[in-house]
N, C-alpha and C positions, 0 to 999 in steps of 0.2 A: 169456318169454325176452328178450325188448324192455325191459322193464321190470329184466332183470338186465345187462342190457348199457349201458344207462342207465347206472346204480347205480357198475357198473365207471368208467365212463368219468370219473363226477364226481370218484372217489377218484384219476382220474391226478394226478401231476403239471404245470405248466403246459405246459414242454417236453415233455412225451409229447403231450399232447393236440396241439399243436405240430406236432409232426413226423408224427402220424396225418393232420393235415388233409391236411400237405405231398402225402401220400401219395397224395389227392382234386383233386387241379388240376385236372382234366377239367371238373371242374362248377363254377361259381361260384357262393359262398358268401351265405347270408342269412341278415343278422342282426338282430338288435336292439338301439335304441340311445336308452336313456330313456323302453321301453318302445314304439317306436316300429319297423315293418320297416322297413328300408330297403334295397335292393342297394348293399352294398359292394363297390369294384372288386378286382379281385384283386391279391393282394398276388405280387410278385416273390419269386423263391428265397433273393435275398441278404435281401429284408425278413423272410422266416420263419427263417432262421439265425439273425439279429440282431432280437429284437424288439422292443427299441427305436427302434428304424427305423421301425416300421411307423406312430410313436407322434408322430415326427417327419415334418412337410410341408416339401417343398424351396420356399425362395420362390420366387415368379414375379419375372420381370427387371422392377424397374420401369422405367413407364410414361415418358419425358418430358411435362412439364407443359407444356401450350399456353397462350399468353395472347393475347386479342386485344386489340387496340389500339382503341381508340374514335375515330376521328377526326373533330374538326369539319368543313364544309365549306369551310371560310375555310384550315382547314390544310391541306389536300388538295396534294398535291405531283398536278404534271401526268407522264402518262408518257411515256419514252422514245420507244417506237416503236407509233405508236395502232395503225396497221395490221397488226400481228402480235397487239395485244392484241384487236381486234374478230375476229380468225382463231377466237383462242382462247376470248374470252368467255364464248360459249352452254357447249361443251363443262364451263369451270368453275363454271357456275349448276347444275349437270346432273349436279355430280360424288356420287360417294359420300362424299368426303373433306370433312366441313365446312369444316377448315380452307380447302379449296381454294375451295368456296363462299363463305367470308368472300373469301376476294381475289378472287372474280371478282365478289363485290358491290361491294368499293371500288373495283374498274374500271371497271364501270358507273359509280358516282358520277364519275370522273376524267372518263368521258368525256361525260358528259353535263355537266358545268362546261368542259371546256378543248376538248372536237369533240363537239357536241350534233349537227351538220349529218351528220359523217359517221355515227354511228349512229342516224341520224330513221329509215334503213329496218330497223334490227332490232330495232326497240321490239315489233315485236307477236309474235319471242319471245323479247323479253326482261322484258317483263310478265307472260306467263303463269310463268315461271321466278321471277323477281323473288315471285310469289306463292307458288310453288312453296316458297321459305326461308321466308317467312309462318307456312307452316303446319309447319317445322320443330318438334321438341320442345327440338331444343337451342338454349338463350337467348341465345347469343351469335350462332346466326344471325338468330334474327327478331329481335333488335334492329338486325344490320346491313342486315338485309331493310326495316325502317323506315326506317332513316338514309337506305336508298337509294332508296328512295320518296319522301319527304322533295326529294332533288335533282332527281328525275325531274319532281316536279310544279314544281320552281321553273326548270328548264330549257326543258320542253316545254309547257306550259300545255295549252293548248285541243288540241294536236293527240293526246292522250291520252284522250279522250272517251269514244271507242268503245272505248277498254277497259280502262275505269276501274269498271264495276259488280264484278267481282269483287277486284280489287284494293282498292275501297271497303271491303267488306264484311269483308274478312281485319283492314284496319287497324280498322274500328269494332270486329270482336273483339276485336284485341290489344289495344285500348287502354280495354277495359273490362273483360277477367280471363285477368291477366298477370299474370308477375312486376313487381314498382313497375318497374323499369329499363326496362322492358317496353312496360308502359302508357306510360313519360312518350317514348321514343321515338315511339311509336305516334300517341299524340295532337300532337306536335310536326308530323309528318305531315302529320297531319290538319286542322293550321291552315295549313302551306304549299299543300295542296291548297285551302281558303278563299281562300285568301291569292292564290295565281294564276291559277286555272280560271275561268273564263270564271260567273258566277254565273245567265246565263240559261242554259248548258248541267248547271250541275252541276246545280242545285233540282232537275230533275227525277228526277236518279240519288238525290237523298239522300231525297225524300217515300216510296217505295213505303220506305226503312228506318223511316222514323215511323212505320210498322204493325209492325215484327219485332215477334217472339214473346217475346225476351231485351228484359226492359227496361233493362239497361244498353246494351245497342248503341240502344236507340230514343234512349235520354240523350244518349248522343255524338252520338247524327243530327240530334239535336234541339241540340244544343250548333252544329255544323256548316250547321245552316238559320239559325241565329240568327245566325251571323258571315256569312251568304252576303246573306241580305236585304238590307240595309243598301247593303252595294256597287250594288245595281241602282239606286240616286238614283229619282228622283221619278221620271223619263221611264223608268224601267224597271221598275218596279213596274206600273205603269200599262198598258203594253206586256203584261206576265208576266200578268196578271191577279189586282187585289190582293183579289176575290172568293177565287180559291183559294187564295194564302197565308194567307187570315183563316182558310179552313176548315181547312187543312194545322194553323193555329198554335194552333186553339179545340181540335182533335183532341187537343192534349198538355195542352191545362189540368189536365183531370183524370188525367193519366199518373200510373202507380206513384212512381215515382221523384220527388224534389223537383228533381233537375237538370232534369228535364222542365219540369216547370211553368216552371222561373224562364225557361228558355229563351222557351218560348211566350210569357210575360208583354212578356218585351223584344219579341219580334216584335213583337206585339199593339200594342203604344204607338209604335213606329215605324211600324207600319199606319195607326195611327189619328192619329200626326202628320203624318202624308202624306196622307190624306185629307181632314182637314180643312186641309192647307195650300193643296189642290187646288179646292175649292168654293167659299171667296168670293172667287174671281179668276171664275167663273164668274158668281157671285150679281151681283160686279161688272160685268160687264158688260151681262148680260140688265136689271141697271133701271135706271130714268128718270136719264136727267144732269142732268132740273130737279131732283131731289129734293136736300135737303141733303144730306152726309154724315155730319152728327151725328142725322140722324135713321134713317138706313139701317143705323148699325151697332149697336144692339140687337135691331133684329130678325135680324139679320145673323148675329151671335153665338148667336142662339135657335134659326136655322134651321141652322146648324151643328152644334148638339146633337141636334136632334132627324134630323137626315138621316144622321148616324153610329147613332143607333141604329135606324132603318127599315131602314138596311142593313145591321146583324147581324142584323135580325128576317127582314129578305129574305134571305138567305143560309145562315142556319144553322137549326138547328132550334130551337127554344126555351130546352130548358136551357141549350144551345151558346152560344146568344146571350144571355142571364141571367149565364152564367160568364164573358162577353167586356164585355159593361158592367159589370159587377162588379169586373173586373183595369181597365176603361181608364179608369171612370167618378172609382176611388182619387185617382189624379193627374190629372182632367182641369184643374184649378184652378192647378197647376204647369205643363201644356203647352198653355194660351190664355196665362199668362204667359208661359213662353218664346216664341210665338207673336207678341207682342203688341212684344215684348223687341225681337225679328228684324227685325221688321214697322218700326218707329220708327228703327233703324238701317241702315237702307234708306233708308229719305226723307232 
């Protein structure tokens, strides 16, 4: 009987079948569509009268198009009234509306160029928020979550220390897998924080990153150790302990990544220009003032070679130290020249 009621129903007409369903609104309909089930929503009375209608989607209202503005730090217009904007800040770091989140990041940038003073006390939350856009998916706020990172470390330097580990960490993300716009924000960042922070407090925040698991954030870290050494000049290396930057620098020779190495290679030679620039001021003084000085400085030179390489053998472990004479030993013939270069135009 099922089987004849079938049979009937395929011989209707389209409009009969039509006006039978009409007939069934109580239950909503399942059908199929490219062979596929799917719940279809129910169609209204006027779309079963007219079915055409049903064949036809009303548009949705568009959208207005947002655009944000990029702005440099040198264009930054100062605002109005700071004190109503520091009311408001946190709130628009906070917001659901990105839009509202881009402007409450270029307020933060405003205020930290034109009253750094007056918001020194809402840095600690406005860093964790500031990190907060970081991890946004939409690109136009972590690039202005960048920008405004970017101002924070060239306004506040050193007094951002203590809570710069995860903010570190979100930009050594972004600016190793991002969109390009992304990463070149990110890493711009990440040379202003070089660039201002105090280099005997940051090393220690960037070496536990030479161990991540991602080795493109080790790349960046290892890019950001390479630009930080340097700044601590002789007396601050010496202070830091140039024992551990050798092992921090050996650690990346063999890294995945070729960013890696080349970074470590530059440490490595700036390690090892510093060291040897430190020893015969010392060899200098410990011998004899009868001896001539054309006879002191061959052996002088000798015992410079060989007291850089006791102490990568004292330091590191074998291969470590085999991979670190191997990168210093390339150019040592170019840096006793420059050395020697320095040394002559001194006198």
């Amino acid at each position: 009987m099922a089987s004849n009621t079938l049979k009937d129903l395929n011989t209707l007409p389209v409009t009969e079948k039509m006006s039978e369903c009409k007939a069934s609104l109580a239950k909503p309909c399942v059908g199929k569509i490219n062979g596929k089930s799917e719940d279809r929503p129910l169609p209204s009375s006027a779309a079963l009268d007219h079915p055409s209608a049903v064949e036809t989607e009303i548009p949705e209202v568009e959208k207005a198009t947002v655009e944000v503005e990029y702005v440099e730090s040198e264009n930054l217009d100062n605002v109005d009234d700071p004190d109503a904007v520091l009311k408001t800040v946190l709130a628009g770091l906070d917001s659901k509306d990105w839009v509202s989140v881009c402007d409450a990041l270029n307020n933060v940038r405003r205020l930290s160029i034109f009253h750094k003073e007056a918001m020194l006390h809402l840095l600690e939350k406005v860093i964790p928020l500031v990190v907060k856009s970081l991890k946004n998916p939409r690109s136009a706020v972590c690039k202005t979550a960048c920008m405004t990172s970017a101002d924070i470390f060239s306004a506040y330097n050193n007094h951002i220390t203590d809570l710069l580990d995860s903010l570190l960490t979100q930009l050594l993300l972004k600016s190793s897998q991002d969109k390009r716009f992304v990463c070149e924000a990110a890493e711009k960042a990440l040379t202003s924080m070089t660039k201002y922070v105090s280099p005997t407090l940051l090393l220690p925040k960037l070496q536990p990153c030479l161990k991540n698991r991602n080795p493109r954030i080790r790349a960046k870290a290892s890019l950001c150790f390479s630009r930080s050494v340097p700044r601590l000049g002789v007396e601050g290396i010496k202070e830091y302990g140039i024992d551990k930057l050798v092992q921090a620098a050996a650690s990346q020779l063999t890294d995945q990544l070729p960013e890696s190495r080349e970074a470590a290679r530059t440490v490595l030679l700036e390690l090892q220009t510093v060291y040897e620039k430190a020893h015969p001021i010392t060899n200098h003084e410990t011998s004899s003032s009868s001896a001539p000085p054309e006879e002191e400085k061959a052996p002088e030179a000798e015992a410079e070679a060989i007291t850089w390489e006791m102490f990568c053998q004292s330091k590191l472990s074998a291969l470590s130290a085999q991979a670190v004479l191997r990168v210093t030993n390339v150019v040592a013939v170019t840096a006793r020249e420059g050395l020697v270069i320095a040394g002559s135009s001194q006198l």
